[in-house]
C-alpha positions in Angstrom: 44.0 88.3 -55.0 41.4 86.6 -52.5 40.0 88.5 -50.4 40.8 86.7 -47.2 44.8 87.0 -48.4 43.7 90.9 -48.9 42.3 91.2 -45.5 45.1 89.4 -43.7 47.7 91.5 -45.8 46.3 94.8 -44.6 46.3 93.2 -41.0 49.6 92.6 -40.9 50.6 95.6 -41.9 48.7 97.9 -40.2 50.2 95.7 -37.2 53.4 96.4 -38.4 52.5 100.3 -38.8 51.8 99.6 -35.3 54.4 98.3 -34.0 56.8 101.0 -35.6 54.7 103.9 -34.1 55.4 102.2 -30.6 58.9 101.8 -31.2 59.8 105.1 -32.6 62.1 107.2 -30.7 60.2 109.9 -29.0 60.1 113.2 -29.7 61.3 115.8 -27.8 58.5 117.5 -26.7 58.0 121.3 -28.0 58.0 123.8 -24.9 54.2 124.6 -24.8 53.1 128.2 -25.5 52.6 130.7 -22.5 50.0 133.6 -23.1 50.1 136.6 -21.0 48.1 139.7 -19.7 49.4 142.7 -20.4 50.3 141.2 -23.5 54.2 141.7 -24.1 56.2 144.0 -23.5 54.2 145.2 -20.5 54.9 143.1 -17.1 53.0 140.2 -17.2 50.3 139.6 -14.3 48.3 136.7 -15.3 48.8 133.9 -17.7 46.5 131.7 -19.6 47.2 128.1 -18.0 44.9 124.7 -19.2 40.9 124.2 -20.2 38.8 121.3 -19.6 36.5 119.8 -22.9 36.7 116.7 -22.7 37.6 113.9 -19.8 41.3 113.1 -21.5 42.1 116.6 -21.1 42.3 115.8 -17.3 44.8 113.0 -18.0 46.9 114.5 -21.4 50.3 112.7 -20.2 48.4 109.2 -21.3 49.1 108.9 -25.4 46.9 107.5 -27.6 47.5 105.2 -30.5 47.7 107.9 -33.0 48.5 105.7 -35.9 46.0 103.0 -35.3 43.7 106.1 -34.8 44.7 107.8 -37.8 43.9 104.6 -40.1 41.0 103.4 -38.7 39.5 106.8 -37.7 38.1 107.7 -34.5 34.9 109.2 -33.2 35.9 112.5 -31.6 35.6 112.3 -27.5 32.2 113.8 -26.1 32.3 117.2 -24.7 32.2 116.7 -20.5 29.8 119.9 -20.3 26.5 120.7 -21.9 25.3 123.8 -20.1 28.1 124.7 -17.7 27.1 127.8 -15.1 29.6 127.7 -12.1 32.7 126.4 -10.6 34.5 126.3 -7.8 38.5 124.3 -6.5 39.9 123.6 -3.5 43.2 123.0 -5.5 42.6 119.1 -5.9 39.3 119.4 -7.4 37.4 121.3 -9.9 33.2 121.3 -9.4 31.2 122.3 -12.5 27.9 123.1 -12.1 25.6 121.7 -15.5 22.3 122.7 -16.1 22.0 121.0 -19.1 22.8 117.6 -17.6 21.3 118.5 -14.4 24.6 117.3 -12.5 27.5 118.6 -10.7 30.8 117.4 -12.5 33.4 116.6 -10.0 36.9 116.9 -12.5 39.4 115.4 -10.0 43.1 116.9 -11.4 44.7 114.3 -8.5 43.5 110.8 -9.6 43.0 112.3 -13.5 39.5 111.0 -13.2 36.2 112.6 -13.6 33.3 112.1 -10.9 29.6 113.3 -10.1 28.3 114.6 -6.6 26.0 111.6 -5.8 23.4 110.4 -3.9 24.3 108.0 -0.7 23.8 105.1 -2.9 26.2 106.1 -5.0 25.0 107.6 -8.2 25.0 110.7 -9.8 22.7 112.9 -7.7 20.1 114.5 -10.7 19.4 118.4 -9.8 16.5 120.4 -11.3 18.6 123.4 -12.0 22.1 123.1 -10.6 23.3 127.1 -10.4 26.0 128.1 -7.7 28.9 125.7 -6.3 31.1 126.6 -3.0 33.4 124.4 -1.5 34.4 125.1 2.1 37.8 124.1 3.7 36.3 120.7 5.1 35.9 119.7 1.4 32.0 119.7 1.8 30.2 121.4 -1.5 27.7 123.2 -1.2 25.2 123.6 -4.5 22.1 125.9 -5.2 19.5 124.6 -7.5 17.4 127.4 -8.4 14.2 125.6 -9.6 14.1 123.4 -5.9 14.8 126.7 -4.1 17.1 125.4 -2.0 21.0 124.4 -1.2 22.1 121.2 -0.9 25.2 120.0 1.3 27.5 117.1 -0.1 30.1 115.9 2.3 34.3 115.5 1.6 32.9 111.8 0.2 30.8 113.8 -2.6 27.5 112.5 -1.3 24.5 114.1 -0.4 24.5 115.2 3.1 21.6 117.8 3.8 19.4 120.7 1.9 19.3 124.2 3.7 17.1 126.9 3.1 13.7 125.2 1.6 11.2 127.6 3.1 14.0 130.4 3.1 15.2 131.0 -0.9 12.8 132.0 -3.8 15.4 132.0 -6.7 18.9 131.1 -5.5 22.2 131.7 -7.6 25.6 132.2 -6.6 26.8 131.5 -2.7 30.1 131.8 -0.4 30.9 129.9 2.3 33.1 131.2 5.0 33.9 128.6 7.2 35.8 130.3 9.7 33.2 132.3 10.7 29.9 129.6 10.2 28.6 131.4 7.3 26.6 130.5 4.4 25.6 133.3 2.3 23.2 133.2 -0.9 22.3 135.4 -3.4 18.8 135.4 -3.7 18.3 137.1 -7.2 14.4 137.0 -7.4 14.4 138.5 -3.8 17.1 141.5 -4.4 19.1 140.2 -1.4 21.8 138.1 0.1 20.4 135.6 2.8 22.6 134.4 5.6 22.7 131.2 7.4 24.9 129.2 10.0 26.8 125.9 8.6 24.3 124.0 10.3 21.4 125.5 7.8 20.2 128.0 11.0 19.1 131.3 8.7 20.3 133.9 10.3 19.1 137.1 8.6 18.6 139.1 5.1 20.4 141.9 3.6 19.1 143.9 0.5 15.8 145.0 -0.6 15.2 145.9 -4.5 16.7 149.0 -4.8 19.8 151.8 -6.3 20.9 152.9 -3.0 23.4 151.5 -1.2 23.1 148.4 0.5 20.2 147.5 -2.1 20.2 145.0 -4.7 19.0 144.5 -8.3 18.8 140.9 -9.3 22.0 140.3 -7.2 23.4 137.1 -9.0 26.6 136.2 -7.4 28.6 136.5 -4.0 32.3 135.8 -2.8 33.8 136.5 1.1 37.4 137.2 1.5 39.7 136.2 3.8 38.7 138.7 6.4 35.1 137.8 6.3 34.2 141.2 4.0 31.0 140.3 1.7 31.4 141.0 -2.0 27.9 141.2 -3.5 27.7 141.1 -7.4 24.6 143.4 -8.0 24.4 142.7 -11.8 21.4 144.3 -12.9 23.0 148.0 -10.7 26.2 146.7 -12.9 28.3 146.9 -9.9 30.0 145.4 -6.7 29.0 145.9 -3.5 31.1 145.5 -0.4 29.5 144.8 2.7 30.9 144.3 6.3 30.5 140.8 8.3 27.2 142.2 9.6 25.5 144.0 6.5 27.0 147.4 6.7 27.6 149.1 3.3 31.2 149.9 3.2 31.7 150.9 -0.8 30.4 150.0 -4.5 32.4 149.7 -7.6 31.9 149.6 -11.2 29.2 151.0 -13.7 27.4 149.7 -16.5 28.7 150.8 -20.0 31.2 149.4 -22.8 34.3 151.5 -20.8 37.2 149.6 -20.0 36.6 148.7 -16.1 32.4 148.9 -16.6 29.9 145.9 -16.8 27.3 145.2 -19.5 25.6 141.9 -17.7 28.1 140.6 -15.0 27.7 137.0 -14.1 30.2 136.0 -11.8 32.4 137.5 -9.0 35.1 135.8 -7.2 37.9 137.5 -4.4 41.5 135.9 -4.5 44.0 135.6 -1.0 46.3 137.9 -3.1 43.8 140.4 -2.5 42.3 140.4 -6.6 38.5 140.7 -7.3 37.6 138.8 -10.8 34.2 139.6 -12.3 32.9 137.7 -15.4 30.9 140.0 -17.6 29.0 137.8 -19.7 27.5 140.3 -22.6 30.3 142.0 -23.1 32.8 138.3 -22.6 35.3 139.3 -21.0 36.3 138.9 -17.3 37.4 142.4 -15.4 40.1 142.3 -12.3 40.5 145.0 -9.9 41.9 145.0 -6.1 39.7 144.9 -3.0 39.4 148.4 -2.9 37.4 148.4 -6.2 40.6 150.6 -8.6 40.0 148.8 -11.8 43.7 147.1 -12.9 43.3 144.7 -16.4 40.5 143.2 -18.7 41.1 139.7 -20.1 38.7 138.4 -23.2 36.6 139.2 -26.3 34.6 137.6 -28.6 35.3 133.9 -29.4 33.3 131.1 -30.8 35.1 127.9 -30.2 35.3 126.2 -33.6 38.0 123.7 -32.4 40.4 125.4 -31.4 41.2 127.2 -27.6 42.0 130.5 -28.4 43.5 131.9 -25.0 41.5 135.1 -23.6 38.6 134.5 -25.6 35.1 133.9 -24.3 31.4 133.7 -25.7 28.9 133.4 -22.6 31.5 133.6 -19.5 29.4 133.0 -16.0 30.9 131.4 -13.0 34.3 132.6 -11.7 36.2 131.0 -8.7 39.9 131.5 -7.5 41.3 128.5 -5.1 44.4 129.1 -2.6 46.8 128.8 -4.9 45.3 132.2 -7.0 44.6 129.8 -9.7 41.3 131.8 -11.7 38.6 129.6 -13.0 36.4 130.5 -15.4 33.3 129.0 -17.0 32.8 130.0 -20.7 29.2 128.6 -20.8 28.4 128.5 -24.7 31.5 127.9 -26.0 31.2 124.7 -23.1 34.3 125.2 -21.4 36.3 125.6 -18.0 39.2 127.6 -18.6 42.3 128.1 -16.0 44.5 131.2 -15.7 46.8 131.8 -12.6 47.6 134.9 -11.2 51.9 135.7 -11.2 52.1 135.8 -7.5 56.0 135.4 -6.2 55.9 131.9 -5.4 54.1 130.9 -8.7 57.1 132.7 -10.4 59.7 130.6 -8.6 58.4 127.9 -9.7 57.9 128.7 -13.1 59.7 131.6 -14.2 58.9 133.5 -17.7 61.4 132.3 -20.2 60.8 135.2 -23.1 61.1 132.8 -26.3 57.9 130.9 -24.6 55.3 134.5 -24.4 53.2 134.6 -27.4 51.1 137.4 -27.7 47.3 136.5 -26.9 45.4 136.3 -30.6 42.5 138.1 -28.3 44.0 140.9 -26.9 41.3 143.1 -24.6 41.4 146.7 -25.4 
């Protein structure tokens, strides 16, 4: 047979292929898996809920070809992160801090669609060493970049809007913002302490020293402010949590450094939820560790996982950055294994509106004992 006849053959079937792979009736769709901590038959308090890889993961209702992919082949999609560290949502928007790519990845769950924090002209702003991202409830972002040794403010538009801090910060990491009373704190890790400035960049004072006592920091690498303007400090080289009143007065500490359920090996990451939750990644040992604001220790989520292509729910390889938005939505940078995970916390109202159906729990594969 000619090969042009061979060619045009294969064309029009693989057109037809096609065509029937569009026409098919649709599948019903098989009721997704829901993963739970405690595991079954314990009451269930948080649940494993999405991740982000790559940019269709923010858009999964759009379908693909499959058959034309299938035949032909397809590269597989790029990863969005190279060397995630942070994040942080105001419900609408996810911020992922990359130090690989020296950006800020704006993943916007609203319009699907996946941006950059930019300069005023428009393009991607490029950051020496992008570390610690807080929104605040304007919508402006606020993002430390350790090897500049400063903050820099981006507007609701995502565009640069001012620095704060150059002559102020040696090494800073994490940060909180709490807009309600003009705060901007920053954990300055090389410094052992937690500097505090207005919204309008004025630095106000700093807390901390190098130190084991209270009120004393060592390499301090995150911070988080709840909803009554109480300061959690994560003081990850002391392995533990400090709590801190709205004018630097020690009020308590929490957790230890060991292998114990409830301790820290190297914590990264601390975030404070409205329900009252505090969420600490622990990197070294990967696993994230919840207790209430009073610092009693209540679940561990995670263990060792090396993404080989598959999400495996609870389990982690190098989690750092931890944020929890209004809704108590937990989100939770796994920084090698190059992913943003989401879990949600079983409030009331997130029950309501999607109650536990028991032929949907699967038992985590990871369990955290």
């Amino acid at each position: 047979m000619p090969k042009i006849v061979s060619r045009l053959l294969f064309v029009a079937v693989l057109g037809a292929l096609v065509n029937l792979a569009g026409c098919a009736p649709k599948v019903a769709e098989k009721q997704p898996q829901r993963f739970f901590w405690p595991p079954p038959p314990a009451e269930p308090h948080i649940e494993f809920v999405d991740y982000f890889l790559v940019e269709k993961d923010l858009d999964r209702g759009e379908t693909d070809n499959w058959l034309l992919d299938a035949i032909l082949g397809k590269d597989a999609p790029e990863e969005l992160f190279n060397t995630p560290t942070d994040v942080a949502s105001d419900g609408r928007r996810v911020m992922v801090t990359d130090s690989g790519r020296h950006e800020v990845l704006v993943l916007d769950r609203a319009a699907k669609k996946l941006r950059f924090l930019s300069t005023a002209a428009g393009e991607a702003f490029v950051f020496s060493a992008p570390y610690g991202v807080a929104i605040d409830t304007q919508g402006n972002a606020y993002v430390t970049d350790t090897l500049a040794r400063k903050v820099l403010v981006f507007g609701p538009d995502e565009t640069l809007v001012t620095t704060i801090g150059e002559d102020k910060l040696l090494r800073p990491t994490g940060l909180a913002v709490d807009t309600a009373r003009n705060r901007l704190y920053v954990a300055d890790t090389a410094e052992h302490r937690v500097v505090v400035f207005d919204l309008n960049g004025q630095h106000l004072f700093d807390w901390g020293g190098r130190g084991p006592g209270e009120g004393k920091f060592n390499f301090p690498t995150d911070v988080d402010v709840d909803v009554d303007g109480t300061l959690y400090v994560l003081d990850t080289l002391n392995a533990r949590v400090q709590v801190l009143d709205s004018t630097g007065n020690f009020l308590r500490a929490f957790g230890e450094r060991g292998s114990a359920i409830g301790s820290f090996q190297i914590p990264k990451g601390i975030a404070v939820s409205p329900s009252g939750l505090v969420v600490v990644t622990d990197s070294l040992a990967k696993r994230f560790v919840i207790f209430n604001a009073q610092g009693d220790y209540l679940l561990t989520i995670g263990g060792r996982q090396r993404f080989t292509g598959t999400v495996s729910p609870g389990g982690f390889y190098l989690p750092t950055g931890v944020d929890i938005d209004q809704d108590n939505a937990i989100w939770i940078v796994d920084s090698m294994n190059r992913i943003v995970n989401q879990y949600q916390h079983l409030t009331e109202n997130y029950l309501k509106l999607h109650p536990i159906v028991p032929e949907d729990v699967y038992t985590p594969a990871i369990d955290s004992k």
